[in-house]
C-alpha positions in Angstrom: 243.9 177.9 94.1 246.6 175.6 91.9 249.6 177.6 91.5 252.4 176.1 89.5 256.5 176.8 90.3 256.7 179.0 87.3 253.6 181.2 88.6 254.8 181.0 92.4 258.4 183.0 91.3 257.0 184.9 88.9 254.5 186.4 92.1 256.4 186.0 95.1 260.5 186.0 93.6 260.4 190.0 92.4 259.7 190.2 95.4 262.6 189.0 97.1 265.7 190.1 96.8 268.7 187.3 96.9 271.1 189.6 98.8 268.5 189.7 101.7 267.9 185.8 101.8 271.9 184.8 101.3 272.3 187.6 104.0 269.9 185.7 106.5 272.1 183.8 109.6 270.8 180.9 109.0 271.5 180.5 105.6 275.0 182.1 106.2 275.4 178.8 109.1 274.4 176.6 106.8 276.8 177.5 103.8 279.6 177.4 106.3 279.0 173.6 106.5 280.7 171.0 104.3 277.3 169.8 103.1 276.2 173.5 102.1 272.5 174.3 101.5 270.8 173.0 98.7 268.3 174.8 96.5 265.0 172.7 98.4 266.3 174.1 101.9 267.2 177.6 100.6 264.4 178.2 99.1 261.9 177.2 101.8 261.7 180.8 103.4 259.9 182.1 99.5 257.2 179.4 100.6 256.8 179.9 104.6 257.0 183.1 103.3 254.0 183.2 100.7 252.6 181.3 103.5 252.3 184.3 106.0 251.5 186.5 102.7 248.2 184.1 102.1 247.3 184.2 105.7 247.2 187.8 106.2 245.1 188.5 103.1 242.3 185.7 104.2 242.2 185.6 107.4 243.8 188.9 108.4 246.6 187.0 110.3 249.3 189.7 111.1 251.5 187.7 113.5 253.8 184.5 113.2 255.1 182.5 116.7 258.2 179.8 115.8 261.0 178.2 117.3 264.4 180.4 117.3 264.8 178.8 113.9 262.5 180.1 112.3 263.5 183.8 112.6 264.6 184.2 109.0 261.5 182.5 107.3 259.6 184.4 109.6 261.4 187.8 108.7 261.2 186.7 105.3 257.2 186.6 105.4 257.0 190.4 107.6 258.8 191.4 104.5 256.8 190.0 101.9 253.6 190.8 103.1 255.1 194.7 103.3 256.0 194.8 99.6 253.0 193.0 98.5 250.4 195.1 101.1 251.9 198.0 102.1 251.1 196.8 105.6 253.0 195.8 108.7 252.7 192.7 110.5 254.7 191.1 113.3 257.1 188.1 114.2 257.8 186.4 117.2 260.5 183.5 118.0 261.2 181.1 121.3 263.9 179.4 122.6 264.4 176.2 121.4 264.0 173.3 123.5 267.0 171.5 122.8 268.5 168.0 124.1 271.6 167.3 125.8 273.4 167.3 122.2 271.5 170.0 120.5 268.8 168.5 118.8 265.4 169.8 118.9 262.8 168.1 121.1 259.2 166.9 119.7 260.3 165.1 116.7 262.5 162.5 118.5 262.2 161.8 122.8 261.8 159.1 124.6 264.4 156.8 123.1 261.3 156.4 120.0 263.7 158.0 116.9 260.8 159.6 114.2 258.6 159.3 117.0 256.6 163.2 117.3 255.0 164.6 120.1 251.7 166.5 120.1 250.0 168.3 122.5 246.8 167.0 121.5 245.6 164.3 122.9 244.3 162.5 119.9 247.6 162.8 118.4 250.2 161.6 121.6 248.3 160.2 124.3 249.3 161.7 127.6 250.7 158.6 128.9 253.3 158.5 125.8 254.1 162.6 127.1 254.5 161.6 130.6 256.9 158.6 129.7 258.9 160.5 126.8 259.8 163.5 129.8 260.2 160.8 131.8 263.1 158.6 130.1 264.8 162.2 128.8 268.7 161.9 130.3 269.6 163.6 133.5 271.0 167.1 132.0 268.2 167.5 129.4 265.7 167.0 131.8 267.9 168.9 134.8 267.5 172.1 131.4 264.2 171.7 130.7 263.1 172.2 134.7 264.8 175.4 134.4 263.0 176.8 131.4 259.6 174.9 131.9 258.7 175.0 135.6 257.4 177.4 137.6 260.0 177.8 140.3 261.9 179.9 142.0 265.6 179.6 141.5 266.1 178.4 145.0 263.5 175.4 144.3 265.7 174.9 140.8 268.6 174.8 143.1 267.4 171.9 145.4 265.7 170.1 142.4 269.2 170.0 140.9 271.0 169.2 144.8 268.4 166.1 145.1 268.4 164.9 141.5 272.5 164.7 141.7 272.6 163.4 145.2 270.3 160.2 144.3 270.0 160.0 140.4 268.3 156.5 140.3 265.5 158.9 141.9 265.1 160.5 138.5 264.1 164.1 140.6 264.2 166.4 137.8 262.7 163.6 135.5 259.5 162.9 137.6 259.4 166.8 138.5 259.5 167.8 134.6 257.2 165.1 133.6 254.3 165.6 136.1 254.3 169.4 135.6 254.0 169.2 131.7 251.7 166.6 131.7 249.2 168.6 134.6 249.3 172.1 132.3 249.0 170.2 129.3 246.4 167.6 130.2 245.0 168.4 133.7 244.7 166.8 136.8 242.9 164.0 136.0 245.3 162.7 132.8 248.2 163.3 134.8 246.8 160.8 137.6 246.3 158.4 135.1 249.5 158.5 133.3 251.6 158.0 136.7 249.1 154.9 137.3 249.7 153.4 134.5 253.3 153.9 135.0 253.4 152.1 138.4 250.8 149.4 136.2 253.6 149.0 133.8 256.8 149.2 135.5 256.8 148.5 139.3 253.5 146.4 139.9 250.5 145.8 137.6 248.7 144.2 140.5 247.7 147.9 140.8 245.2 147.2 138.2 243.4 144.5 140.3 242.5 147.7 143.0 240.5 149.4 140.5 237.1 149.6 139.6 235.9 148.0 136.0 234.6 151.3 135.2 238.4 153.3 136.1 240.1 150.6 133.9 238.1 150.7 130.8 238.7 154.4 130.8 242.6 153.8 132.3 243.0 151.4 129.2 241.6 153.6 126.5 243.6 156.8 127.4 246.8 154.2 126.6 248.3 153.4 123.5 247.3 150.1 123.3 246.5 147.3 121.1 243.3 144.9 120.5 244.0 141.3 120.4 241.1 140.2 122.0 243.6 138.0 124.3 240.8 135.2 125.1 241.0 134.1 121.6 244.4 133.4 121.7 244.0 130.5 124.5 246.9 127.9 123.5 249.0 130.4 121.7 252.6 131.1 121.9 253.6 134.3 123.5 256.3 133.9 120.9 253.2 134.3 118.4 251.4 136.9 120.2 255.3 138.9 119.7 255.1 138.8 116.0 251.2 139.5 116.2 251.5 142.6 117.8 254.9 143.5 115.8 257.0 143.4 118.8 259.2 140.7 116.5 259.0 139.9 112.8 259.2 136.3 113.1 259.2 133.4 115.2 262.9 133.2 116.0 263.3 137.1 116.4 260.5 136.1 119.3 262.9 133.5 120.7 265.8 135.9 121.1 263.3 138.3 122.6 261.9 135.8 125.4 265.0 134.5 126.3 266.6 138.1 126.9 264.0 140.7 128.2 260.4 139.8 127.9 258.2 140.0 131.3 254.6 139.6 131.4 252.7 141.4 133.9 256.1 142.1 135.6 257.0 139.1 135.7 260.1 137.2 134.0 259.6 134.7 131.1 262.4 133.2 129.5 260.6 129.8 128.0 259.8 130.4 124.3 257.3 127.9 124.6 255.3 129.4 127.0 251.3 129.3 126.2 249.3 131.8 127.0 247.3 131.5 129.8 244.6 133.9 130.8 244.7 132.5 134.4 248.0 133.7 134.2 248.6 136.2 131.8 245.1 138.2 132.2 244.9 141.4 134.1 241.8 142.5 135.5 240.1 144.3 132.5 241.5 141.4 130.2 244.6 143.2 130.1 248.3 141.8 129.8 251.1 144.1 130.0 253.7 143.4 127.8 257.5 144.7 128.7 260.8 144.1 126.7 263.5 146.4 128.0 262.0 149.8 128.6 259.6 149.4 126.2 256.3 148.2 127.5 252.8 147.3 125.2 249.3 147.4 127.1 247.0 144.3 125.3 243.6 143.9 125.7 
């Protein structure tokens, strides 16, 4: 049903009182600030609220699960659907998962800012899960073992002894990264993401031990992209770069090459190098492409 702003107030604003809503803590942190709280933000908890309302009364919904955040909006809609129904319905918050400086994980890991996570598969490969826990810095990742895992305190304890004693290990991250990925994913994902990890950052020869079979299905549960790399016998890698939006010209390519590019793990640094599927070509017809930490799978 269209409902216009005038109609949406006139319905869900008598409702709500404005002592209530400037009374909420989160609204109350947020005035406290020198930006304040503009009308948009403050009045988003009418909408999440006429959100819960429309949920009850179609699909009988009668509870809401959010972030800590969300405890006011959430409030807001318990309340709403009482005044509107008469009935009672029920709202449920979690702790936050939070990084080392406070911001909220999901929207942003990895070192990919606007970058989200999903849990579904279709939407964040599991590879791109695995990595993201897996580059999160040492006391983010050293929190998120403590809330996420299923361990005792004295296995927290020695995660935390080993992962300070050695930190190039990476302990907690490799810990943190294989458990989420197994209960979000399975078994089977989980292998695959840690193989294509050793693929793409200690030895893609890896890829020649496997099966054609195992690497077509390896390959598509990557984010990857299609260039159909035979056709592009004679090419620049410098080309390939900008192809694959690695670079947005030539000499952005150059700089690139000559500072941090590695093909199949290993070093190039001549911006006129060809490429050469004798050289360049995985089995599978795949190249992996790495520039810093970031690393593309082409096929």
């Amino acid at each position: 049903k269209q409902l216009n702003i005038v109609e949406f107030f006139s319905q869900v604003g008598t409702a709500m009182r404005l002592s209530v809503m400037l009374g909420k803590n989160s609204v109350k942190r947020r005035l406290l600030l020198p930006n304040g709280l503009n009308f948009q933000e403050f009045s988003y908890q009418a909408f999440q609220a006429y959100d819960f309302l429309q949920l009850y009364k179609r699909h009988n919904c009668t509870a809401q699960l959010g972030g800590a955040d969300q405890w006011g909006n959430i409030t807001a809609g318990c309340d709403l659907v009482r005044k509107v129904t008469g009935q009672t319905v029920f709202g449920l918050t979690t702790t936050l998962l939070v990084d080392s400086k406070g911001n909220k994980l999901g929207k942003s890991m990895g070192g990919h800012p606007g970058t989200t996570l999903w849990l579904t598969a279709s939407k964040t490969a599991p590879y791109t899960l695995y990595q993201s826990l897996l580059n999160l810095d040492d006391p983010t990742s050293l929190d998120l073992v403590k809330q996420l895992l299923p361990c005792t305190m004295t296995q927290m304890r020695l995660t935390e002894r080993e992962h300070l004693t050695n930190p190039g290990e990476r302990v907690a991250q490799k810990q943190l990264a294989a458990e989420v990925t197994r209960v979000v994913h399975g078994d089977e994902e989980l292998r695959k993401a840690e193989l294509a990890t050793r693929i793409a950052f200690d030895d893609p020869s890896h890829l020649n031990e496997m099966e054609g079979s195992s690497i077509s299905e390896l390959i598509h549960s990557l984010p990857h992209t299609k260039l159909l790399l035979r056709e592009q016998v004679g090419n620049l890698w410098t080309e390939l770069l900008v192809e694959i939006g690695h670079a947005a010209t030539q000499d952005k390519a150059c700089n690139i090459v000559s500072q941090s590019l590695k093909i199949n793990g290993s070093r190039v640094s001549n911006p006129d190098r060809l490429f050469d599927p004798q050289q360049d070509l995985l089995k599978g017809d795949l190249s992996v492409v790495r520039i810093g930490k970031s690393v593309t799978f082409i096929s």
